[in-house]
C-alpha positions in Angstrom: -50.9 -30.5 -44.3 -51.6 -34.1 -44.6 -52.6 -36.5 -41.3 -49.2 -37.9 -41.7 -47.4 -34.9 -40.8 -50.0 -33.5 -38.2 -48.5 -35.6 -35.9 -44.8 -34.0 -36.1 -46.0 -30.4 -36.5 -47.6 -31.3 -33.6 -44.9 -33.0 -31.1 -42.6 -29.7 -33.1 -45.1 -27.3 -31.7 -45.3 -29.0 -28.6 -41.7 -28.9 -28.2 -41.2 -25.3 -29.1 -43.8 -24.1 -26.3 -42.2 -26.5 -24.3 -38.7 -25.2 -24.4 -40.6 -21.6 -23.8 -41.9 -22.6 -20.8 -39.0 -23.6 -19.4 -36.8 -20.9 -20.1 -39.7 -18.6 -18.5 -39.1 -20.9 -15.7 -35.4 -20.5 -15.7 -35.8 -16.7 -15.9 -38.7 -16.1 -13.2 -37.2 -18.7 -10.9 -33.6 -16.3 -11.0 -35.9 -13.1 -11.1 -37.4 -13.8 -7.7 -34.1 -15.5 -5.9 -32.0 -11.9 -7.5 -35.3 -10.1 -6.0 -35.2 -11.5 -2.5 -30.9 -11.0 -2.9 -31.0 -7.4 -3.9 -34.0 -5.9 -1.0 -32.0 -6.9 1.3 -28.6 -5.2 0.1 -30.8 -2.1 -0.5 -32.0 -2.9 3.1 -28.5 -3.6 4.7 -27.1 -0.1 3.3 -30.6 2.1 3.8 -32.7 0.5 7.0 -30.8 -2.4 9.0 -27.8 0.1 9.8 -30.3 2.3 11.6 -32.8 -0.5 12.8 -30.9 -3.6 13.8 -27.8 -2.6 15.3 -26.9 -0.6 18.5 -27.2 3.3 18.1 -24.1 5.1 17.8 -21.2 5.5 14.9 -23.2 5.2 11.6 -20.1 3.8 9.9 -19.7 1.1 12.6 -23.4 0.3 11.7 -23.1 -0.2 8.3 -20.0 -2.4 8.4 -21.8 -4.5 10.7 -24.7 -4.7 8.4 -22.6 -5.4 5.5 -21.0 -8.1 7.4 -24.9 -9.9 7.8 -25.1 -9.0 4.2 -21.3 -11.0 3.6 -23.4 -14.0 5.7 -25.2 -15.3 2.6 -22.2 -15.4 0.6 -20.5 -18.1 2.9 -24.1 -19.9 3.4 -24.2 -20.5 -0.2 -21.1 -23.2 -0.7 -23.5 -25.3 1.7 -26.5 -24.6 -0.5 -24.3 -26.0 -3.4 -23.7 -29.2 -1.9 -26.7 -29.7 -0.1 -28.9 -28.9 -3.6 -26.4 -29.8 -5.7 -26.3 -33.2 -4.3 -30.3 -33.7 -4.5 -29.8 -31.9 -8.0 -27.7 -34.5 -9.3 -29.0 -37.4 -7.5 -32.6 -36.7 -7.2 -33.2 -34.5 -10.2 -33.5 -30.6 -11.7 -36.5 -30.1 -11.1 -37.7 -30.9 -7.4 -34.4 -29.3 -6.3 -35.2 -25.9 -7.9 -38.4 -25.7 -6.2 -37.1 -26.7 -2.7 -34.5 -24.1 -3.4 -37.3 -21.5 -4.5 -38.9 -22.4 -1.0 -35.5 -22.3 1.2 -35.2 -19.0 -0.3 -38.7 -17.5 -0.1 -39.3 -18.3 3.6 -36.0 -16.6 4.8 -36.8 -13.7 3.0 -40.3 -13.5 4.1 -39.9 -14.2 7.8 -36.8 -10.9 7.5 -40.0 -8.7 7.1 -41.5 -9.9 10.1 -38.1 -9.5 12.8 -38.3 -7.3 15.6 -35.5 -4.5 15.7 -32.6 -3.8 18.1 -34.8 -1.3 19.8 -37.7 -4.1 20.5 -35.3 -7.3 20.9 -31.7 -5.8 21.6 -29.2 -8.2 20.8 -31.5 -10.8 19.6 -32.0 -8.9 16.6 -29.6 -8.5 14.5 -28.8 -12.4 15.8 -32.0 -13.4 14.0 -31.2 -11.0 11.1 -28.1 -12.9 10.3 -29.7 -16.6 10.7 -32.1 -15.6 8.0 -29.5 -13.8 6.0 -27.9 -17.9 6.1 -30.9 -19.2 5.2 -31.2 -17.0 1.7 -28.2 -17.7 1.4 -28.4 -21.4 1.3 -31.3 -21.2 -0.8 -29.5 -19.0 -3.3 -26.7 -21.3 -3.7 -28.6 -24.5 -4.5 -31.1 -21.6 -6.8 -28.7 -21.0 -9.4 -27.1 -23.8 -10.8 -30.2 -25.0 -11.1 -31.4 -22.8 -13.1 -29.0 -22.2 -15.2 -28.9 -26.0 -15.6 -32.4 -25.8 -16.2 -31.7 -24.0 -19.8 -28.6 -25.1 -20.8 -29.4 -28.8 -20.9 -32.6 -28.0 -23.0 -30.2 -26.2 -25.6 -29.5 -26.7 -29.1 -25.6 -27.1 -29.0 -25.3 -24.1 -31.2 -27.1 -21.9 -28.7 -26.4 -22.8 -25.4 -25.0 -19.4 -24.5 -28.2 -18.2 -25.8 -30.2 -20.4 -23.1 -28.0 -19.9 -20.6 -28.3 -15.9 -20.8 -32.2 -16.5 -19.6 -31.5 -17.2 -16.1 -28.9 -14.7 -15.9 -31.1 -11.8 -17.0 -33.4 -12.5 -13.3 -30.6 -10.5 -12.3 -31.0 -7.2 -13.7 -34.7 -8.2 -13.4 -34.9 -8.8 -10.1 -32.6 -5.4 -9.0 -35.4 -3.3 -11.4 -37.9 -4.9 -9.5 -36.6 -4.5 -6.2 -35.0 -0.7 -6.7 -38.5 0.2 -7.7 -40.2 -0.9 -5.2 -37.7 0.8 -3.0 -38.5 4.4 -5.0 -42.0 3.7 -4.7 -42.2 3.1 -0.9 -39.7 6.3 -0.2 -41.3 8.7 -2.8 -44.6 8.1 -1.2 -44.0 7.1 2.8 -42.2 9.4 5.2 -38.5 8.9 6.3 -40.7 7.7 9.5 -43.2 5.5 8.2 -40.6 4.0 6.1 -38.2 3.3 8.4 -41.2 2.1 11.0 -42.8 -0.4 8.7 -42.4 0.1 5.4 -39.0 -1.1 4.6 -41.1 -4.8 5.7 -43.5 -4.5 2.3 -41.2 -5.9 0.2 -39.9 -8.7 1.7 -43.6 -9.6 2.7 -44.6 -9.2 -0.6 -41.7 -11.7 -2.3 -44.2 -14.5 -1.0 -46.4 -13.7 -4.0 -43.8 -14.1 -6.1 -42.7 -17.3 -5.0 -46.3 -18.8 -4.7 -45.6 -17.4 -9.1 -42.3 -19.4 -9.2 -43.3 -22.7 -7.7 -46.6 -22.6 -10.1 -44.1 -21.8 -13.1 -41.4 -24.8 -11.9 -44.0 -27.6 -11.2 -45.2 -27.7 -14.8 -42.0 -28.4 -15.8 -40.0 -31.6 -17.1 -36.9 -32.4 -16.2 -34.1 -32.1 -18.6 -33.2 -34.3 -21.2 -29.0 -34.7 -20.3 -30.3 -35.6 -16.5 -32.9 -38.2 -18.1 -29.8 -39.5 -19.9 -27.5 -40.0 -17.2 -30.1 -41.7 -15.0 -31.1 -44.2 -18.3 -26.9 -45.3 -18.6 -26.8 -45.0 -14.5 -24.3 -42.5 -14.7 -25.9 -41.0 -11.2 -22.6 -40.8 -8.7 -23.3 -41.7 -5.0 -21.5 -38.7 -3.4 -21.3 -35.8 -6.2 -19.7 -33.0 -3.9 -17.1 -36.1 -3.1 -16.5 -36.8 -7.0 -16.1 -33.1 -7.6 -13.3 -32.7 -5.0 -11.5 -35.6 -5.7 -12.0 -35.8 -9.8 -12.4 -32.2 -10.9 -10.3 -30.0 -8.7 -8.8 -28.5 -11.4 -11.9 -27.3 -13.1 -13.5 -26.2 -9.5 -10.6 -23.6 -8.8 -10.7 -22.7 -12.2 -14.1 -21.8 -12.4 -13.8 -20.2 -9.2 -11.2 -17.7 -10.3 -13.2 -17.1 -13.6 -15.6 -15.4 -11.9 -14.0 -13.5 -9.2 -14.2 -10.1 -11.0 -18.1 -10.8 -12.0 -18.9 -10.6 -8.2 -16.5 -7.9 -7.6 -17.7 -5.5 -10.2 -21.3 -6.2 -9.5 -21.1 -5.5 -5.8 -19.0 -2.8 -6.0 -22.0 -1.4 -9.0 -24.2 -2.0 -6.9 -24.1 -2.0 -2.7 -21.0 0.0 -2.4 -22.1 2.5 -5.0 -24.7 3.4 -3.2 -23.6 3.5 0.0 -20.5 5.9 -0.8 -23.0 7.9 -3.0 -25.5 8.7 -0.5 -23.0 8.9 2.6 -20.1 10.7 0.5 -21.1 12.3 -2.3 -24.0 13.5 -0.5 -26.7 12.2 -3.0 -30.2 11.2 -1.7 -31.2 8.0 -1.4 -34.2 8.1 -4.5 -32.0 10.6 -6.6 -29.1 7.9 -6.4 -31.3 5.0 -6.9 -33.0 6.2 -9.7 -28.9 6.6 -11.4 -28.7 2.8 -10.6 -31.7 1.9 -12.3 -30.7 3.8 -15.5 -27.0 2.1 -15.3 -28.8 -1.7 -14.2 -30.8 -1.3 -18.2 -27.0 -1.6 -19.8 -26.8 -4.7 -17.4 -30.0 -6.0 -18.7 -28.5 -5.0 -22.5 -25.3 -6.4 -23.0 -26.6 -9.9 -20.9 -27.9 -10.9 -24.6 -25.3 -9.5 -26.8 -22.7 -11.2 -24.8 -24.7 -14.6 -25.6 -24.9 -14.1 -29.3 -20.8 -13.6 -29.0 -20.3 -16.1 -27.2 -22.2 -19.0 -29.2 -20.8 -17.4 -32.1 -17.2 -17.0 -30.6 -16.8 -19.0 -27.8 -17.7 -18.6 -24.3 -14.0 -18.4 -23.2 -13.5 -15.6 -26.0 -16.4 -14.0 -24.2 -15.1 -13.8 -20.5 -11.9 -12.6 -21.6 -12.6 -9.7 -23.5 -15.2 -8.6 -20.9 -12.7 -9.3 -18.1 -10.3 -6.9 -20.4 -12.9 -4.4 -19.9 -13.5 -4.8 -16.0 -9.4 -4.1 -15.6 -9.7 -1.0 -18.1 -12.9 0.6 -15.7 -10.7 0.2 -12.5 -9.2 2.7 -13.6 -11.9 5.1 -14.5 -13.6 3.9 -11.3 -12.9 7.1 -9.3 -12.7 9.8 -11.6 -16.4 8.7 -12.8 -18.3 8.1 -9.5 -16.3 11.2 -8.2 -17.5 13.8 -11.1 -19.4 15.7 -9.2 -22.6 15.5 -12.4 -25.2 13.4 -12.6 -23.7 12.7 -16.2 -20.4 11.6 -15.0 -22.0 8.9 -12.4 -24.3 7.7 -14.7 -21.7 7.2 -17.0 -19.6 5.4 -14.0 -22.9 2.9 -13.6 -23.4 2.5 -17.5 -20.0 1.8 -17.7 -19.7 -0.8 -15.0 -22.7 -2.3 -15.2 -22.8 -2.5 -19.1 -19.6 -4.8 -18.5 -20.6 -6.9 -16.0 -23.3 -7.8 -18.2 -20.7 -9.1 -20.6 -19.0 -11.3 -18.0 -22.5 -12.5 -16.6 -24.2 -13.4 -19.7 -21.6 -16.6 -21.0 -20.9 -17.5 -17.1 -23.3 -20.0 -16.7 -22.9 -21.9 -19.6 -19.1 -21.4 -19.0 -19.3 -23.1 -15.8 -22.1 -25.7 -16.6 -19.8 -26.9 -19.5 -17.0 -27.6 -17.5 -18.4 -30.0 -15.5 -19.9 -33.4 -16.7 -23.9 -34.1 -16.4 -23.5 -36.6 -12.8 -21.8 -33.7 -11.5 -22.6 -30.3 -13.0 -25.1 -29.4 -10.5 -22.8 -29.7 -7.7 -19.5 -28.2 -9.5 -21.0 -25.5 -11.6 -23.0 -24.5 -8.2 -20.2 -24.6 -5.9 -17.2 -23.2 -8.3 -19.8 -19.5 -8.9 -20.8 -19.4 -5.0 -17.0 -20.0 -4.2 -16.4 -16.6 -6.2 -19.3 -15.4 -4.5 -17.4 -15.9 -1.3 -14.0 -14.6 -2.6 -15.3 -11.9 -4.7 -18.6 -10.6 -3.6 -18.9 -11.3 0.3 -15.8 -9.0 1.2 -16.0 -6.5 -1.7 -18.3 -4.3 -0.1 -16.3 -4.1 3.4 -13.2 -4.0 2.1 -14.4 -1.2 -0.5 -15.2 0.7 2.2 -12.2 0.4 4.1 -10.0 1.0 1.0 -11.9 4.2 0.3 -11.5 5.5 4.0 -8.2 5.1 4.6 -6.7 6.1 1.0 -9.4 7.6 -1.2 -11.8 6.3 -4.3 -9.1 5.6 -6.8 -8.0 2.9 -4.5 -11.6 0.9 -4.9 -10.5 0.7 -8.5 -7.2 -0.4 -8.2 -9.0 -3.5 -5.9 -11.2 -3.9 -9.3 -8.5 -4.2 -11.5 -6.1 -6.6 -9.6 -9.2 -9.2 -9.3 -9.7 -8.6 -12.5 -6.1 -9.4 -13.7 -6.2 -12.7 -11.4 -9.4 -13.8 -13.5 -8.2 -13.3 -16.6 -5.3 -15.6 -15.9 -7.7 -18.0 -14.7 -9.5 -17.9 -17.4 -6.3 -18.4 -19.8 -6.2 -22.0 -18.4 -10.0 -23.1 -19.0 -10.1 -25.1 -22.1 -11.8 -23.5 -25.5 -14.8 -24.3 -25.1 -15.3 -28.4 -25.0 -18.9 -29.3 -23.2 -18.1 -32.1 -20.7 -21.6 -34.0 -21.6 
């Protein structure tokens, strides 16, 4: 190689391990937030029921806890414009890591609470402030991230990209499940429920000190850098998203509906209804979900290559096909009465809501253009966080109770039907840079 072409193998090099590192940062930043998420819905279905409410009807318990655990989901719209705003004002970069912290400090200071038994009322009072406050971190966490990748993307792969933040969620339930098996396979039911449900929230401090490390090495994207060199910046981006791009908020909103449906349903209502009705043990039922979470983690990238190859809209709808078609498979599955036929119920489900979640992000960060896509792309998914995810788990319940299984399925399918018509009006894709 001569001197004259050092220079550019050099700055190509550079740029390669660049682009690495901030897709690792994309991914590990999503890995902890999905971490921090997921120990507490393992917590709100196995340990706060028992710990932080009053003793008495176990099913009143848990509703209440899933109602904390429905807390988060109506923080986050508050996350998005509070982030989003710095995100799109300020910068990628210094928001993710004051989102990272929001985030990290709630979950941390949930290992430390007293319970109902040692601060009656004020327990499960404190429970749900910092149940907000993840919540608010998490919805200024990822459109950030997913920000973070897609804007450093070739335009051929920005599905490809934008899959890296979305596999921290698969990541971060592995992660969080096994620490879960670990602490119940070797702790008591006693110990556990005394102290040792607090170990993993006290250790996510670790793994935040990792993130923030990761995220301050960082640069911040090139399409932000842009829009502040032609002073594209907008004053009041939540104000120029409501006023300029209703359209594409409700949209986006109702494109994602059945994601957070599907997923919660996978996930916190699974096991609940497995271990208090199908009368599976907590570890035995927990070590089905991890099995069924590795077709999550599988499909995340093969929806991406389909989807830059495709077309993200081409993506969503076939996989929202899908979600409709398991609805109604939902109860004869989960209600098999074999380990084979629930497994197959959490392959099944999860495998498909890794073929919604992989092209969402870019999806939603195309829609919106750069001034604004912080605050639109983060406040259209929490939206469907809030219409899809927050309830699903109550009303799943309440659906099962009064008219039996195949009725959580028939839920499924109707939100799936009202996102694929949702997703019939978004636009082929046409990135709004």
């Amino acid at each position: 190689m001569t001197s004259a072409n050092a220079p550019a193998a050099a700055t190509r090099a550079a740029s390669g391990a660049d682009k690495r590192r901030v897709l690792f940062a994309s991914l590990i930043g999503t890995t902890i937030e999905f971490f921090d998420f997921y120990i507490y819905a393992t917590a709100a279905v196995l340990v706060f029921p028992q710990l932080f409410f009053p003793p008495g009807d176990p099913a009143t318990a848990t509703l209440q806890s899933f109602a904390t655990f429905a807390l988060a989901f109506i923080a986050r719209p508050f996350g998005s414009a509070l982030f989003g705003h710095f995100g799109d004002r300020v910068g990628r970069k210094a928001t993710l890591v004051a989102a990272l912290l929001t985030m990290g400090v709630s979950t941390v200071v949930i290992g430390l609470l007293p319970t109902y038994a040692q601060a009656g009322l004020a327990a499960p009072l404190l429970l749900a402030l910092c149940r907000l406050g993840q919540g608010v971190g998490l919805g200024g966490e990822w459109g950030g991230a997913v920000l973070l990748a897609t804007e450093n993307a070739p335009p051929d792969k920005r599905a490809w990209y934008g899959m890296f933040p979305q596999l921290g969620a698969p990541i971060g339930f592995l992660l969080s499940t096994g620490v879960f098996l670990a602490l119940t396979h070797w702790m008591s039911d006693a110990a556990f429920l005394a102290w040792g449900w607090r170990i993993p929230f006290l250790a996510s401090a670790v793994l935040v000190l990792v993130g923030l490390w990761v995220r301050l090495r960082i640069a911040e994207t090139p399409d932000f850098q842009r829009a502040v060199d032609r002073d594209e910046r907008v004053r009041l981006p939540m104000a120029s998203v409501l006023r300029e791009h209703p359209g594409r908020l409700l949209a986006g909103t109702l494109s994602l509906v059945a994601t957070f449906v599907l997923f919660y349903l996978m996930t916190v209502f699974a096991l609940s209804w497995g271990t208090s009705k199908l009368g599976y043990s907590r570890e035995h039922f927990l070590w089905l979900q991890m099995l069924g979470v590795l077709f999550f983690a599988l499909t995340i990238p093969l929806a991406a290559l389909y989807a830059d190859r495709f077309g993200r809209r081409n993506a969503m709808l076939a996989a929202t096909v899908l979600i409709i078609g398991f609805g109604f498979a939902f109860a004869p599955l989960l209600e098999s009465g074999s380990d084979w036929g629930v497994l197959a119920f959490l392959a099944l489900g999860l495998g498909a809501m890794g073929l919604t979640y992989g092209p969402c992000g870019t999806i939603l960060a195309e829609m919106f253009p750069t001034a604004v896509r912080y605050t639109g792309a983060s406040l259209a998914f929490n939206l469907a966080g809030i219409l899809g995810a927050s309830p699903a788990p109550y009303i799943a319940t309440r659906l099962g109770e009064r008219f039996g299984l195949q009725s959580v399925g028939w839920y499924l399918a109707a939100m799936g039907a009202l996102t694929l018509l949702a997703l019939l009006t978004v636009r082929r894709d046409s990135p709004a840079r």
